[in-house]
KEMILUM-431569 format. One record per atom (N, C-alpha, C): x, y negated, z. Coordinates in steps of 0.001 Angstrom, whole numbers, plus 524288, in hexadecimal, padded with zeros to 5 digits. Example, Ala and Ser with C-alpha at 12.3 -4.5 7.8 and 13.67 -1.06 7.14 Angstrom:
<nodes>
833868163A81E78
8300C8119481E78
8339080CE481E78
83232808CA81BA8
835668042481BE4
832647FFE281EBE
</nodes>
This chain:
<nodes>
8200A81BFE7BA35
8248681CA67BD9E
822E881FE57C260
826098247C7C35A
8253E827E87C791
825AC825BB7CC9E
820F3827CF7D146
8253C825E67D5BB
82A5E828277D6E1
82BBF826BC7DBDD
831A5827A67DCB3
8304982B5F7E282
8305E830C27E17E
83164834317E7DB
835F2833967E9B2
836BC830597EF32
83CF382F9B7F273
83B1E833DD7F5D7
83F0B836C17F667
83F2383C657F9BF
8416383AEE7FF0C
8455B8368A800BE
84729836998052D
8408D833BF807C9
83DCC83207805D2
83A4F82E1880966
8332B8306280890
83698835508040B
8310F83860800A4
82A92836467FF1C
82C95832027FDD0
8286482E727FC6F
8289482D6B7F694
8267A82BE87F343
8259982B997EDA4
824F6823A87ED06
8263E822A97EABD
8273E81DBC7EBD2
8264F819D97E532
8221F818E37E38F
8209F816E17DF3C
81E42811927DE82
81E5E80F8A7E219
81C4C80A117E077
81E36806DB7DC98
81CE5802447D9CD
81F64800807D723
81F8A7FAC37D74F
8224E7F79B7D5E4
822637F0CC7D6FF
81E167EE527D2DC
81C3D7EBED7D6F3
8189A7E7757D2ED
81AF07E7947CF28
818D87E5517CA0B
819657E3BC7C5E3
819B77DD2E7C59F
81DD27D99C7C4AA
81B2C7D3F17C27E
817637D0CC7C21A
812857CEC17C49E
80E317CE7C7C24D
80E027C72E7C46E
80E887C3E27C297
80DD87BEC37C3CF
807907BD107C5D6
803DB7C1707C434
7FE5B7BFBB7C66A
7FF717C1867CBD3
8029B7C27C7CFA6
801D77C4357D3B6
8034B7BF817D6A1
7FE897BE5F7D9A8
7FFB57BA137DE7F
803667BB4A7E414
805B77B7E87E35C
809B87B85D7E942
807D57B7E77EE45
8088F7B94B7F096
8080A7B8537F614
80B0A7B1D57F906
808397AFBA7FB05
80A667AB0E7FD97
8091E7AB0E80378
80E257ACA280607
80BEB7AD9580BD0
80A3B7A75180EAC
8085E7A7B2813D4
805E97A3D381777
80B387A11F81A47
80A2079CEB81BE5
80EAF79BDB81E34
80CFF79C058240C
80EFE7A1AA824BF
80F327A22E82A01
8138B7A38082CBB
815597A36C831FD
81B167A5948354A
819B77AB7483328
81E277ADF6831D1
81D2A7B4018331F
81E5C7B55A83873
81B8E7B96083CAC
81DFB7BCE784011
8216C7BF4E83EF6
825EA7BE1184201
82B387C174840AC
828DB7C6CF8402F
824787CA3184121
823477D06383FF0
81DFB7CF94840F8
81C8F7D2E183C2A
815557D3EF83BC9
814197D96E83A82
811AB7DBE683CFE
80FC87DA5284185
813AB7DA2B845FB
80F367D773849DA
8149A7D9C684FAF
8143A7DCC685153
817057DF4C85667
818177E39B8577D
813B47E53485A27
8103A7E27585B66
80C537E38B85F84
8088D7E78185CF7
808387E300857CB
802617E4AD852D6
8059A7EA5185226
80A207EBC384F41
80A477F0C084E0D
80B747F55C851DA
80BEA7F37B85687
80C017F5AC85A87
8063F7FAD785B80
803047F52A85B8F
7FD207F79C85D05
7FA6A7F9E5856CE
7FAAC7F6B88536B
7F7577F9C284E16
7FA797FD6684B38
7FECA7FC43849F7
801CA800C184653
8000480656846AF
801348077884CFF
8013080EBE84E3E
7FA3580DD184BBF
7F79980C5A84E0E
7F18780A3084C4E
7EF6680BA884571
7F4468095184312
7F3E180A3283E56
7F55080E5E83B33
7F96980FE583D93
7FC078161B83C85
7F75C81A3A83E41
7F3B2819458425D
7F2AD81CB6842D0
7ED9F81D3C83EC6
7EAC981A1583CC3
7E619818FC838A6
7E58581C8F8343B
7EB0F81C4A83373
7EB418208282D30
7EBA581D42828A1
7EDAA816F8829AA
7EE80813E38254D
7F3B3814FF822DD
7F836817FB82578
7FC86816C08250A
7FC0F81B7C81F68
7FD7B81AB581D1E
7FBB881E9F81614
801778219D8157A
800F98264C81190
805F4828E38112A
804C882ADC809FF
8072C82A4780883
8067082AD680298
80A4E82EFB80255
80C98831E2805CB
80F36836E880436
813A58362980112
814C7839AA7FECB
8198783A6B7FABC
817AF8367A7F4F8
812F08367E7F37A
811AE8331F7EF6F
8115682EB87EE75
8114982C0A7EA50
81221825DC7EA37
80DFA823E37EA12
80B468208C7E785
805CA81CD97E92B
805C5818887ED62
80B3A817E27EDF0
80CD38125B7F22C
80A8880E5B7F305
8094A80D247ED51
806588063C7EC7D
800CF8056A7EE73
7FE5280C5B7ECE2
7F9B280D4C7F089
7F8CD80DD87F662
7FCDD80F6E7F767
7FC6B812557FD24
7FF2180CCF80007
8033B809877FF14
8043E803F87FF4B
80021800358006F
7FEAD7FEF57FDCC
7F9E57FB507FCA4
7F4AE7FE0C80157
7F49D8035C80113
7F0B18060680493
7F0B8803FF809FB
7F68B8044980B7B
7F97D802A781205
7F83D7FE1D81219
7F8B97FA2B80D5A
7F69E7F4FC80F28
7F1687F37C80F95
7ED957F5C680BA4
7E83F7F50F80CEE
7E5067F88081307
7E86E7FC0E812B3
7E8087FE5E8198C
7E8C47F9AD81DFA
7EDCD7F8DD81E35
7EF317F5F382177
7EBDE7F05E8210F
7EA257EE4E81DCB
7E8077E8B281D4C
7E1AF7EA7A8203E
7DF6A7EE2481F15
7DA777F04782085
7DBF17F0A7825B5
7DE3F7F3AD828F6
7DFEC7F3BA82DAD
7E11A7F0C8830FC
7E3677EBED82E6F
7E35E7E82A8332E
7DD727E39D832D3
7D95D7E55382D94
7D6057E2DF82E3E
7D3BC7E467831A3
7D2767EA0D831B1
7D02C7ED2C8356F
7D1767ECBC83B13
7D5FC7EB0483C74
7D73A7E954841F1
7D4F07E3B28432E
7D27F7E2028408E
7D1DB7DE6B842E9
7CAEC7DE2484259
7C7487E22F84133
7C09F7E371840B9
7C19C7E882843DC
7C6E57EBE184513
7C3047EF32846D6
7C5087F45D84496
7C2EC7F34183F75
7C4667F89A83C8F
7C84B7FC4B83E72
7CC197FAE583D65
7D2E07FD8C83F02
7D046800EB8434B
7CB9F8015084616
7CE34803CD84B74
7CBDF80A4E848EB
7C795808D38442B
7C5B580E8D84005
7C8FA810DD83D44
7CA218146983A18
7CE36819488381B
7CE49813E78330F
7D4148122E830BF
7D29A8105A82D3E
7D1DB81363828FB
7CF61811958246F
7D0E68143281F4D
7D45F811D381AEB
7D78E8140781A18
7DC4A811F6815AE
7DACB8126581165
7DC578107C80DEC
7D96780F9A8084C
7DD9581257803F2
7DC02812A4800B9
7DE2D816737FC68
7E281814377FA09
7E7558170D7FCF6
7EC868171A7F9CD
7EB2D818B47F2D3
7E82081DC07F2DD
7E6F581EF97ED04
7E6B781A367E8E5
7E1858197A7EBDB
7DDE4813487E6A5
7E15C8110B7E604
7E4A380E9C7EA76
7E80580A567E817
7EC6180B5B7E54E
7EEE980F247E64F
7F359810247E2E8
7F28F8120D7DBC2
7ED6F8156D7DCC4
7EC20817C47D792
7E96E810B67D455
7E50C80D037D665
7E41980A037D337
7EA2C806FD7D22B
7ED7D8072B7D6AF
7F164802DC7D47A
7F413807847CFDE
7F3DA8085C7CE09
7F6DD809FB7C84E
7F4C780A247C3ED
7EE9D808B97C54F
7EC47805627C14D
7EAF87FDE27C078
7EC807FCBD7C45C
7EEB57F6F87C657
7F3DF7F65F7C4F5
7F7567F90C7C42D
7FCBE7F6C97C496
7FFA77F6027C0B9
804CE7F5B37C16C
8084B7F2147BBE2
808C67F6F57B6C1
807EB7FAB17B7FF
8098F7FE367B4C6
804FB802CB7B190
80496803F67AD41
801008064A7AA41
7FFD280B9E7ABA6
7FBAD80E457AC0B
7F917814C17ACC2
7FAA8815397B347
7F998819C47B463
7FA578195E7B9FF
7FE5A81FF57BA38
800F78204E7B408
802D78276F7B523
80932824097B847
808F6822F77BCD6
80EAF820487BE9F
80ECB821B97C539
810F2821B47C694
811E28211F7CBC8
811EF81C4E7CF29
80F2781A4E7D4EC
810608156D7D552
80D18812EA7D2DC
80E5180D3D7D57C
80A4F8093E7D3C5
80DA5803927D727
80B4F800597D498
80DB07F9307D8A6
80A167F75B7DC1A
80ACA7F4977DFD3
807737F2CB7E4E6
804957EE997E041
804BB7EA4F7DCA2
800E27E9007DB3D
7FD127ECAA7D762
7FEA67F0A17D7E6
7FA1D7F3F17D3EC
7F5BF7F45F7D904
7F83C7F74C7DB9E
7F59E7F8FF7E071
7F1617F4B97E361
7F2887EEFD7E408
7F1277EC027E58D
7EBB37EA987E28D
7EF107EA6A7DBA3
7E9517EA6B7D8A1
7E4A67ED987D951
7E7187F1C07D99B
7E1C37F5627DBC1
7DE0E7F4107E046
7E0AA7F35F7E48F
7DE5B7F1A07E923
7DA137EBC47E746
7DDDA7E9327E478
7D9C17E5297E2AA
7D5C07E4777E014
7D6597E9247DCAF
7D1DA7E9107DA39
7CD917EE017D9DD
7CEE37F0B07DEFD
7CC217F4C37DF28
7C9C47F6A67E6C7
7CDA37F3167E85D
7CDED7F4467F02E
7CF4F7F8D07EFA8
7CED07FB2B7F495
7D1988013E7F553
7CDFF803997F919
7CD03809827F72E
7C98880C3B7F8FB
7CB2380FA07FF38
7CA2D8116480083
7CC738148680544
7CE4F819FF8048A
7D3E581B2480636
7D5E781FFB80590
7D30B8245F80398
7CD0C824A4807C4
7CAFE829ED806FB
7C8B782A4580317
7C6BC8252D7FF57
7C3E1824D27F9CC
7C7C18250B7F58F
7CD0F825EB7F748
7CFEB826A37F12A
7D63B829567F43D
7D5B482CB47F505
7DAAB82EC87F80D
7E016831727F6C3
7E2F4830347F957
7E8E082EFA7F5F6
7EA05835727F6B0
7E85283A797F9A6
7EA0783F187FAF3
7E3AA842897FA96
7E4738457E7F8A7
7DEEA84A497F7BE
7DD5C84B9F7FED2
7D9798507880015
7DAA9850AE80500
7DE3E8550580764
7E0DB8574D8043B
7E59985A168055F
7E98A8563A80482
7E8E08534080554
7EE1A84F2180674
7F28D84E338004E
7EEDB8500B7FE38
7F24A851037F773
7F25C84B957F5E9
7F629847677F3EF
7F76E843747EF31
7F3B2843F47EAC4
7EFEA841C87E88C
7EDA5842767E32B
7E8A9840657E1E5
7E7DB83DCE7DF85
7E5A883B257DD60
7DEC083DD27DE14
7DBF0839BA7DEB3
7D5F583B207E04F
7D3118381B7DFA9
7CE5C8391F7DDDF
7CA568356A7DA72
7C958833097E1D8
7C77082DF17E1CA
7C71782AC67E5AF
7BFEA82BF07E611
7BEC782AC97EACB
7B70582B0E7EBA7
7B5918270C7E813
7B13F829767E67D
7AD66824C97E3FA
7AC0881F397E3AA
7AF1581FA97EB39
7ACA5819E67EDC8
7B1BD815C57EE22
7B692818FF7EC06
7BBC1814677EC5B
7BB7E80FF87EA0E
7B96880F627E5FD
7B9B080A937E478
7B498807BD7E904
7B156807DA7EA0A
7AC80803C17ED15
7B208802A47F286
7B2F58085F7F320
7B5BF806D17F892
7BB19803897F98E
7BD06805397F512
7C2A0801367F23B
7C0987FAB57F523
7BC107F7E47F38E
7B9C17F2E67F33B
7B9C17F36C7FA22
7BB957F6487FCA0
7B9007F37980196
7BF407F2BC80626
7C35F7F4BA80192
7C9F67F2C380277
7CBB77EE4C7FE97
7C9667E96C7FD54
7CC057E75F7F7DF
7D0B27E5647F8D0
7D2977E3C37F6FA
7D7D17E0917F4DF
7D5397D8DC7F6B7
7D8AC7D6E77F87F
7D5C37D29A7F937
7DB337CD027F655
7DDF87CB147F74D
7E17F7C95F7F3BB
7E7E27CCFC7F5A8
7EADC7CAEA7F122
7F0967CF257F09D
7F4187CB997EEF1
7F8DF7CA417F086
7FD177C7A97EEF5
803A27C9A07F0C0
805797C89A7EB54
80B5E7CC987ECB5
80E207C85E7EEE9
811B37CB117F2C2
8145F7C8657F797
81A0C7C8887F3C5
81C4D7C26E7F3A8
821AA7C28E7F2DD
824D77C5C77F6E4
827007CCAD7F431
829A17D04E7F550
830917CEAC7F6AD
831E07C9F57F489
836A37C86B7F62A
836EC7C56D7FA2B
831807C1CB7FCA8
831C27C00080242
82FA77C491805BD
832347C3AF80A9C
831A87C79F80F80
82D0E7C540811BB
82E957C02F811E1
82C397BD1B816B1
824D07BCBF814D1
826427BAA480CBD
81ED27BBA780B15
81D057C32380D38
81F367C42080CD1
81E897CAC680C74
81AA97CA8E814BC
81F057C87C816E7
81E8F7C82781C06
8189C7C4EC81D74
818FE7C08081A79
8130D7BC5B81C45
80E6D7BFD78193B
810117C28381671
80C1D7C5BE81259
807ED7CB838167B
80D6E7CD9A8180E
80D057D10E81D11
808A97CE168232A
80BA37CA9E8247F
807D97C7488289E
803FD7C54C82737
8024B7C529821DC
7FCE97C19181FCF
7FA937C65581FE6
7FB167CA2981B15
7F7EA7CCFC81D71
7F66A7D3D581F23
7FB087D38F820E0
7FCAA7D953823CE
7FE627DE618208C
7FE3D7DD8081CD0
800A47E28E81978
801787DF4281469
806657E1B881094
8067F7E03880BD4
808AA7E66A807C9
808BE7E45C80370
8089E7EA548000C
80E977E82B7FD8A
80FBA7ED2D7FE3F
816817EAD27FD46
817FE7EFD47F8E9
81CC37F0E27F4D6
81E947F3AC7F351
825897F4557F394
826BB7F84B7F4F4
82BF97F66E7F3B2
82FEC7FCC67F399
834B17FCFF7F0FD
837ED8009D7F0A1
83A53802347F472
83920807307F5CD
83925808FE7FAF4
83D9280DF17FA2A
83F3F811367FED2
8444F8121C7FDB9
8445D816E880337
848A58193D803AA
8496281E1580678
8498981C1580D57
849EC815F280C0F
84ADD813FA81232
846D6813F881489
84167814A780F37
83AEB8153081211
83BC181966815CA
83E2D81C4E81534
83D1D8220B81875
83DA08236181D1A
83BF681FAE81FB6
83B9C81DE0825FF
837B2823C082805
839E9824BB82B84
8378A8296282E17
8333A8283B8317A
82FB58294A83229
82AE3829EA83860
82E7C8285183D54
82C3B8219B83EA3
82CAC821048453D
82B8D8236C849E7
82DEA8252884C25
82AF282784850DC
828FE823B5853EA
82B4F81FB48551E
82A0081A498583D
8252C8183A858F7
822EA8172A85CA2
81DE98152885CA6
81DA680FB785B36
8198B80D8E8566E
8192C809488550E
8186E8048F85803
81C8B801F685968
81C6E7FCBD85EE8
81CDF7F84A85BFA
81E737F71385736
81FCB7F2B085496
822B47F42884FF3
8246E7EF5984CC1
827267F02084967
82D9B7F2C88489C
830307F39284D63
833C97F4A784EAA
833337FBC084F06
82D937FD2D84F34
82CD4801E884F7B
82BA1804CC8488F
82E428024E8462B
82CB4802FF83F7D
8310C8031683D7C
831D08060583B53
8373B8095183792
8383B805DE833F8
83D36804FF83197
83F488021F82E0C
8402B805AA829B6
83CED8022F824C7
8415C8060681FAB
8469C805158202B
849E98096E81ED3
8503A8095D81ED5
84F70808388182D
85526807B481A1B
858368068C8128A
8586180B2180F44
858ED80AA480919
8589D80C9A8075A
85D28812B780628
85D4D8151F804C6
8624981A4D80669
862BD81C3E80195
8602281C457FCF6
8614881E087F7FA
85ED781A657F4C7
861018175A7EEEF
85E1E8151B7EC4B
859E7817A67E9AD
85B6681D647E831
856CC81F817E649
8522C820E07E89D
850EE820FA7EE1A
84B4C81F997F0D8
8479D81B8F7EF92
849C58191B7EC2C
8472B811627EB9A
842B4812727E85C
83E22810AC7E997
8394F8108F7E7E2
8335780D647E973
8307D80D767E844
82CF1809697E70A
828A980A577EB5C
827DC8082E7EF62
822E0808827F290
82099805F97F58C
819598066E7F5BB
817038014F7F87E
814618026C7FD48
814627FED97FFCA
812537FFD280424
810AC7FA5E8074E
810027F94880C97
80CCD7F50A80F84
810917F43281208
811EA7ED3A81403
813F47EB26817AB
80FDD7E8A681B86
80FAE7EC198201F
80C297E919823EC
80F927E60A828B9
8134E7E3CC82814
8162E7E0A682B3D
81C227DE7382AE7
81DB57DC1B82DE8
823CB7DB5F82DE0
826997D8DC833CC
82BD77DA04833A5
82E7B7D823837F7
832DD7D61A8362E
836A17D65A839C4
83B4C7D3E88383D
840CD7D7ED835C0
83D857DDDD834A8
840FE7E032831C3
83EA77E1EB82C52
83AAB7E15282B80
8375D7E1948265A
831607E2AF826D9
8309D7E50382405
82A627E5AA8213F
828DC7EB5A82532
823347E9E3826CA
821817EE978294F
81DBC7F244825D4
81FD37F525821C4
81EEA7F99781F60
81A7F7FF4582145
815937FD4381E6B
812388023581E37
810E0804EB81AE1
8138280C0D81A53
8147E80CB8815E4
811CD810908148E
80FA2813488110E
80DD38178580FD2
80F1681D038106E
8133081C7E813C5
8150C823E581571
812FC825DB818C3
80EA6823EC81A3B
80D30827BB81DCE
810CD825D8822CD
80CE9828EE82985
80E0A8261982DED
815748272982EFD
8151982BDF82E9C
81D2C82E4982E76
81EAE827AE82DF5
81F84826B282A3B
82348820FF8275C
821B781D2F82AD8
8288A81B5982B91
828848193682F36
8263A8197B83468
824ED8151083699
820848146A83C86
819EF8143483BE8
819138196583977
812718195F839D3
810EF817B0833FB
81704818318300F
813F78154482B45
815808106B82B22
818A080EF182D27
81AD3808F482D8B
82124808B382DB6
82287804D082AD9
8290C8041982D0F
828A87FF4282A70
82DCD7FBFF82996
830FE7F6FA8294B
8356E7F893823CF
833F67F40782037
8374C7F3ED81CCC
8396D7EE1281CD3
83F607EFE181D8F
841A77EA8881F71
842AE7E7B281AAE
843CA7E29881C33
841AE7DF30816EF
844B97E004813CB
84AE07DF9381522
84E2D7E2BB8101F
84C2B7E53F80B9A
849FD7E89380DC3
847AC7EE3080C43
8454B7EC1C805B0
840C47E7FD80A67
83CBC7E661806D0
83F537E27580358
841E87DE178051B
844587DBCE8005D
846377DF477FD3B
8495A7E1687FD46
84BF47E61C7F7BE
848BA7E8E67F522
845517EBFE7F676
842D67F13F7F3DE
83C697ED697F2D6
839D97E9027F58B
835617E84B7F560
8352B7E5517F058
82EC17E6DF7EEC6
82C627E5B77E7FE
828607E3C47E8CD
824777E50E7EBDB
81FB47E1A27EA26
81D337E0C27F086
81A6A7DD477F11E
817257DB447F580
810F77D89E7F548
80E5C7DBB97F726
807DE7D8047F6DF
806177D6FE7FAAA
802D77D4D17FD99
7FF047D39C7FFCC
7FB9B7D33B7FF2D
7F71B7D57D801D2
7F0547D6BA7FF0A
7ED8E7D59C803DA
7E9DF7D2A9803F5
7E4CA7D2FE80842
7E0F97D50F80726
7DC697D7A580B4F
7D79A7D9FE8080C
7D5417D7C38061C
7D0D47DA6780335
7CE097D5E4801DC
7C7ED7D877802ED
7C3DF7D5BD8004E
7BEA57D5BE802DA
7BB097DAC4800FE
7BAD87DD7F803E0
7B71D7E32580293
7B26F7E11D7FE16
7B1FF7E3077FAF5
7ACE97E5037F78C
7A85C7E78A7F5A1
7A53E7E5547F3F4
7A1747E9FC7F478
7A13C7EDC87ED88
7A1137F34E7EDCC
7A2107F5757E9AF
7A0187F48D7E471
7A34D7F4087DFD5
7A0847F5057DC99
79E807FAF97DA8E
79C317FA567D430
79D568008B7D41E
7A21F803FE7D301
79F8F809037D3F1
7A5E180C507D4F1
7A6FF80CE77D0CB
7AD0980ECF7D04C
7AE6880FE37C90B
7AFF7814BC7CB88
7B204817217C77E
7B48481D4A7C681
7BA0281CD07C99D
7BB64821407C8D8
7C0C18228C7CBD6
7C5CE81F7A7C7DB
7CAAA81C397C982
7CDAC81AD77C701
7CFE2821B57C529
7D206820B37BEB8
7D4BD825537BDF5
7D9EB823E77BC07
7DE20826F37BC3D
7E42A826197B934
7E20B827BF7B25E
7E61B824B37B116
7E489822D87AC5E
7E9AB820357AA17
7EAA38239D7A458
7F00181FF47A201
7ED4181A3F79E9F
7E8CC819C679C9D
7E71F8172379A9E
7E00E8160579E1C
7E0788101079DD0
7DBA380F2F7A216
7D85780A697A3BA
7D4B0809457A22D
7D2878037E7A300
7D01E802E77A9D4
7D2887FF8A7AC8C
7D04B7FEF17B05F
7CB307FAE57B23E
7C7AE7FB317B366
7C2677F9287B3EA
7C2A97F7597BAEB
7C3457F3247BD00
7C3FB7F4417C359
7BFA17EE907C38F
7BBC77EF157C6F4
7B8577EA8B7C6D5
7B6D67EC8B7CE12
7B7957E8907D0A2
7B5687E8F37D73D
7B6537ED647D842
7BB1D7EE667D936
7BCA47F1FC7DBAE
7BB7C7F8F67D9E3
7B7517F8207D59D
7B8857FD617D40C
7BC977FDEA7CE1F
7BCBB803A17CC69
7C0DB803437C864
7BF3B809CB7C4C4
7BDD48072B7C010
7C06E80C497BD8D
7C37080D867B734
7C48480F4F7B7D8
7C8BD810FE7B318
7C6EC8136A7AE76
7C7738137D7AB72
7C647815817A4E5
7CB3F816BE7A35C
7CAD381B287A084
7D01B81B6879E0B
7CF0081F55798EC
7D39B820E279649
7D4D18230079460
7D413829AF79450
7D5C782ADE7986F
7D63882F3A79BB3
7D52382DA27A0D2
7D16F832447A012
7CD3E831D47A5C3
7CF65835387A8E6
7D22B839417A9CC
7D64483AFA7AD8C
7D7B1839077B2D9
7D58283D417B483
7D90783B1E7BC2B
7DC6F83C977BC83
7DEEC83A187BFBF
7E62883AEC7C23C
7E4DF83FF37C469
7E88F841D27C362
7EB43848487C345
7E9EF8485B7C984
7E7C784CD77CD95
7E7DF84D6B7D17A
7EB7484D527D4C3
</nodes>
């Protein structure tokens, strides 16, 4: 199945909904009060512009690879606020590879060969789990002319994959607001998917970031035929919805941020996870480069991985 290019919002929009899977554990939130808004106005006051300015905020361009570049914003953001609290954050961060994750999740996910467009947040997730994620510059989503296309990753992605792992993952009941909400305050970002629409097409704030009141709202939808599939990170909420960090690049919205009001999300939303890190590793040995492949045995042991197939062929440049 092709993605879908929407021209009013010129984004390509392919994600796809979980699949069914009864082995997937739920999420059971804490019984705690929620803050009527998380963060408060103070916290995004002072870190947001902070964060905008780092180079975490990702832009996947006109092309699709959502579930990767999705999942990317959340393992960014979860690293980042560890880092605020050792230190780190105040060094250039490094963002980790939208690529790896999107390309292993389509060998993780519900659906056979990888000649498709798109992929589901639990494919994506699998990957992370069973492989960690390497850093942007070891497997990179753009050549260095800024070109889309596919590129054998360094030697060292897989050792370096092990030192981002996956630590446990549970899908958030998508029809409660409120689990979605304790999911968010436990633990600061969650990986969300959902059908997104021409009302995304919120223009660049000029406003300086003071609080949540300084963050753009998705509008409603204006044509049914815009409707399409895409993932991305919830790093908060208030009392008009979900505080949305999305992959377009800084333009969208406030710095890369806006509010999808819960409406929104009740109607069009499909899937919800929550993931914490988990404990760095030390490498095993390296395997070969993953390759595309219509037919393909996968071999994945501590974090490294490689493929056998049929046809030994790399993806088309």
């Amino acid at each position: 199945m092709p993605g879908k290019f929407v021209k009013s919002i010129g984004r390509t929009l392919d994600a796809r909904p979980d699949r069914l899977d009864l082995r997937d554990r739920e999420f059971t939130p804490n019984v705690v009060s929620l803050p009527e808004q998380w963060p408060d106005d103070a916290t995004i006051r002072k870190l947001l512009p902070r964060y905008c300015k780092s180079g975490l905020v990702l832009d996947q361009g006109s092309e699709g690879a959502c579930t990767g570049f999705g999942l990317a914003c959340v393992v960014n953001y979860l690293h980042w606020r560890v880092g605020l609290g050792n230190g780190a954050a105040r060094s250039k961060p490094r963002t980790v590879s939208p690529r790896m994750l999107y390309h292993l999740a389509r060998f993780y996910d519900e659906w056979p060969g990888e000649d498709y467009d798109g992929s589901s947040c639990r494919g994506a997730l699998k990957a992370w789990h069973k492989h960690g994620v390497c850093t942007e510059d070891l497997w990179p989503y753009r050549d260095k002319a800024g070109h889309v296309r596919f590129m054998k990753p360094h030697d060292t992605w897989a050792e370096d994959a092990l030192q981002r792992r996956l630590g446990v993952y549970y899908r958030v009941n998508r029809a409660s607001v409120v689990d979605m909400q304790a999911a968010i305050l436990e633990i600061g970002a969650i990986y969300v998917s959902a059908d997104v629409h021409d009302g995304w097409g919120i223009a660049a704030s000029k406003k300086n970031i003071t609080g949540h009141k300084s963050l753009p709202v998705v509008g409603a939808m204006k044509k049914a035929d815009s409707l399409g599939g895409h993932a991305f990170a919830l790093v908060g909420y208030n009392r008009t919805g979900f505080v949305v960090q999305n992959s377009w690049g800084l333009p969208w919205g406030n710095c890369g941020f806006g509010v999808l009001p819960y409406e929104e999300w009740v109607k069009y939303g499909t899937d919800s996870w929550i993931a914490a890190l988990g404990v760095p590793s030390h490498a095993a040995k390296a395997s070969g480069v993953p390759l595309a492949s219509r037919e393909k045995t996968v071999i994945a042991r501590a974090g490294s991985i490689t493929f056998t197939s049929s046809s030994s062929k790399e993806p088309p440049p």
